[in-house]
C-alpha positions in Angstrom: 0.9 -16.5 1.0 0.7 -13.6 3.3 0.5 -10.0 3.5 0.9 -7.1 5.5 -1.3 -3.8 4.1 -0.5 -1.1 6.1 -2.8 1.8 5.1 -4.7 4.0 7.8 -7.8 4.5 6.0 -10.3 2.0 7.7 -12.7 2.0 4.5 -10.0 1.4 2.2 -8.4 -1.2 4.4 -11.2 -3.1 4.8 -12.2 -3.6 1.5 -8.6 -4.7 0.5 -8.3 -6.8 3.5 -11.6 -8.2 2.4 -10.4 -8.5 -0.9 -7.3 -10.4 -0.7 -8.8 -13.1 2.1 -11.5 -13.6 -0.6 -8.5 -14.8 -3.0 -7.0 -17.2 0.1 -4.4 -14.9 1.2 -3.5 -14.5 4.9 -3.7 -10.8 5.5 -2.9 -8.9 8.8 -3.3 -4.8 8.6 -1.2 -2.4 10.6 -3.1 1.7 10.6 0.0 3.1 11.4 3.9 2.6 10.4 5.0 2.1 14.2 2.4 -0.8 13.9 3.9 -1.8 11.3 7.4 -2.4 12.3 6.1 -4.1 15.4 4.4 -6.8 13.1 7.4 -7.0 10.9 9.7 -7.6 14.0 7.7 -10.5 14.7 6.1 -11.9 11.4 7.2 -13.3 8.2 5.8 -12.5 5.3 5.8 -12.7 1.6 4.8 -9.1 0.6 3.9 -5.8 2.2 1.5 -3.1 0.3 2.4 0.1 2.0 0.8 3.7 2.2 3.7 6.8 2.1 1.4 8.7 4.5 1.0 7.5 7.2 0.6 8.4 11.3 3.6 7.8 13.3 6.5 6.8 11.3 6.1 7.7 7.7 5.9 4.6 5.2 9.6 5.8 3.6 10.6 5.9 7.2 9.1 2.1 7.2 10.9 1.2 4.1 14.1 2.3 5.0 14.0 0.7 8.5 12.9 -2.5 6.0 16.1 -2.6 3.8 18.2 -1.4 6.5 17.3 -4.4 8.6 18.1 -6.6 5.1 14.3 -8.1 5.2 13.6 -10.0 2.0 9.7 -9.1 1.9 8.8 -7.6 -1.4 7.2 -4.2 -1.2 4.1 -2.5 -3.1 3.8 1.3 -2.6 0.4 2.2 -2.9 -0.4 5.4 -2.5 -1.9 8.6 -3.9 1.3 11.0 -3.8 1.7 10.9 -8.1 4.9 13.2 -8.1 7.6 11.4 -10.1 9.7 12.7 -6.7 7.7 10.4 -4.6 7.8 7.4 -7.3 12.0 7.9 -7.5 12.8 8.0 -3.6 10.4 5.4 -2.7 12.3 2.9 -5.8 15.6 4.0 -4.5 14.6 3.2 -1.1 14.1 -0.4 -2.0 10.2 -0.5 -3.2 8.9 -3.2 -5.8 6.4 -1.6 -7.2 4.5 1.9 -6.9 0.5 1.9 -7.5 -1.2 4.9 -7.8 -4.7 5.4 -5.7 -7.4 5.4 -7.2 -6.7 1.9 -8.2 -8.5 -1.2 -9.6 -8.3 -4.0 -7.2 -7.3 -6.5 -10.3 -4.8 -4.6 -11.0 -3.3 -4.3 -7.6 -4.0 -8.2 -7.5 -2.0 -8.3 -10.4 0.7 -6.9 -9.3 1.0 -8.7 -5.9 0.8 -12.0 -8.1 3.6 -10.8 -10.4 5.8 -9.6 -7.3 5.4 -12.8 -5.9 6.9 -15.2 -8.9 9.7 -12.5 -8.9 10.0 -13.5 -5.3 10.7 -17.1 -6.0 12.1 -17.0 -9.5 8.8 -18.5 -11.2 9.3 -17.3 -14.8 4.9 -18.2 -15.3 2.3 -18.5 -13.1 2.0 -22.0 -13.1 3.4 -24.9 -10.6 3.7 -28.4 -11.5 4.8 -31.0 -9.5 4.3 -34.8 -11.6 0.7 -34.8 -13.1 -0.2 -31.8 -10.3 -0.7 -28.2 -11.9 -1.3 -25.1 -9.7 -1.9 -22.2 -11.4 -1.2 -19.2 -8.7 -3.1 -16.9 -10.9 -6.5 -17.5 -10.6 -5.4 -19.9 -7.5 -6.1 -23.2 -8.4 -5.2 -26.8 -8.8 -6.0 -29.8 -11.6 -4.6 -32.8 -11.9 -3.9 -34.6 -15.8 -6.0 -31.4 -16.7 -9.4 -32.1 -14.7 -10.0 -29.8 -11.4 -9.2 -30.4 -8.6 -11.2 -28.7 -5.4 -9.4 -27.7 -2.9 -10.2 -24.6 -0.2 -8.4 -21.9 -0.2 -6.4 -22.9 3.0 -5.9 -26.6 1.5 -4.8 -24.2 -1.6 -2.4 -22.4 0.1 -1.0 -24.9 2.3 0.1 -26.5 -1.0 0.8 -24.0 -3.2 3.7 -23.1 -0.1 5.3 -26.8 0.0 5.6 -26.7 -4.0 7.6 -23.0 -3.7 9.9 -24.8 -1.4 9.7 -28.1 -2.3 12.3 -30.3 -0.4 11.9 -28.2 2.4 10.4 -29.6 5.7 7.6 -27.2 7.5 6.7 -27.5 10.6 2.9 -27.2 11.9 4.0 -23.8 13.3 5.8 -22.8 10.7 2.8 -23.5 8.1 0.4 -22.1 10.3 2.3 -18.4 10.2 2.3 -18.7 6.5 -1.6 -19.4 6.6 -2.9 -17.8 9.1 -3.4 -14.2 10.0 -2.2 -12.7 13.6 -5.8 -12.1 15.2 -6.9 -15.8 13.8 -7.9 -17.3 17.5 -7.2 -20.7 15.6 -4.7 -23.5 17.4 -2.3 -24.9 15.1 -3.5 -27.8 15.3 -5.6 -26.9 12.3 -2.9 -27.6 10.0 -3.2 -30.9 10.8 -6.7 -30.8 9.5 -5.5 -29.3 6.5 -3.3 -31.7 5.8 -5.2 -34.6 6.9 -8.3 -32.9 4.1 -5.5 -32.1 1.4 -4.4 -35.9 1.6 -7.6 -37.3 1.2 -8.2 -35.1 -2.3 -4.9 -35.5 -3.3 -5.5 -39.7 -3.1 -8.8 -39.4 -4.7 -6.7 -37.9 -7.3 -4.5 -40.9 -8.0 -1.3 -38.5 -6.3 -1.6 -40.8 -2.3 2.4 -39.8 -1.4 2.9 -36.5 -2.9 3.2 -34.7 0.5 5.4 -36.4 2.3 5.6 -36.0 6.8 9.4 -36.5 8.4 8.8 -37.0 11.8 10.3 -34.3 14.0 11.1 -32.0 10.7 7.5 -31.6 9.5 5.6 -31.8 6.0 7.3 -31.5 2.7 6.5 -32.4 -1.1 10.2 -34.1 -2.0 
């Protein structure tokens, strides 16, 4: 999964950033909202936490250039303006969810978990595919029951195909989803991935569960 945090504090934005690359989220920051548009024109991603004050371009100004431009990312206000005013315009303007600051960072966790089964119509936290369980709370796999280790890229790369399953990905298109802006990675690395994810997945007694169409990409059928 991946996130944009757009917050100018640099403390604050560092430990969140920190934070959320601890739990295998890809995770690029913008300190501004004109920086923030720019990475929306370019990037996809699955959720956006946003500060309301912000240099530049406001983040309501960022939130209505978002829904006006019909962008499907989900959006978590987070901010420390506690007027119900605030709360109201920012909902009407299209926002998810509204955090106030000071905040606990499993709470805010949380929340971005719970914003992103609303995003794919997941009524628990759970994904199963056969004998495969992921459970995209705590971020983690077992299969029949027993554990299964995977890193948190080998994590995400299949926690993505089973949210879209039937749906071919190709190396590029995995490696946006995976892979933060300033990574100086190739993506070529998702081949890695893959090729790592296989090999625990056929240890597991699951050999065929991800599935490569040649010229389309990976996909779990």
């Amino acid at each position: 999964m991946k996130l944009l945090l757009v917050e100018d504090s640099a403390r604050l934005s560092a430990a969140l950033v920190a934070g959320f690359r601890g739990e295998g989220f890809a995770v690029d920051h913008a300190a501004d909202g004109r920086a923030a548009l720019r990475h929306l024109e370019v990037h996809e991603y699955d959720l956006l936490i946003l500060d309301l004050m912000l240099p530049q371009v406001s983040g309501l100004e960022v939130l209505r250039a978002l829904r006006a431009a019909q962008t499907p990312v989900r959006v978590l206000v987070l901010s420390a303006r506690d007027q119900i005013e605030d709360r109201v315009t920012a909902l009407n303007l299209g926002a998810d969810d509204y955090l106030l600051k000071p905040f606990d960072f499993a709470e805010l966790k949380a929340r971005v978990l719970a914003l992103l089964r609303r995003r794919y119509g997941e009524l628990s936290g759970r994904l199963t595919c056969g004998d495969l369980t992921l459970d995209t709370n705590a971020r983690v796999a077992a299969t029949r029951g027993a554990p299964l280790p995977l890193t948190p890229k080998e994590y995400a790369l299949l926690e993505t195909l089973l949210r879209h399953r039937g749906r071919s990905f190709t190396r590029a298109a995995l490696f946006e989803r995976l892979y933060d802006g300033l990574s100086d990675a190739s993506d070529r690395v998702i081949e890695v991935v893959v090729s790592t994810l296989r090999t625990k997945l056929d240890r597991a007694g699951l050999p065929t569960l991800i599935e490569t169409r040649r010229g389309f990409g990976y996909r779990v059928p």
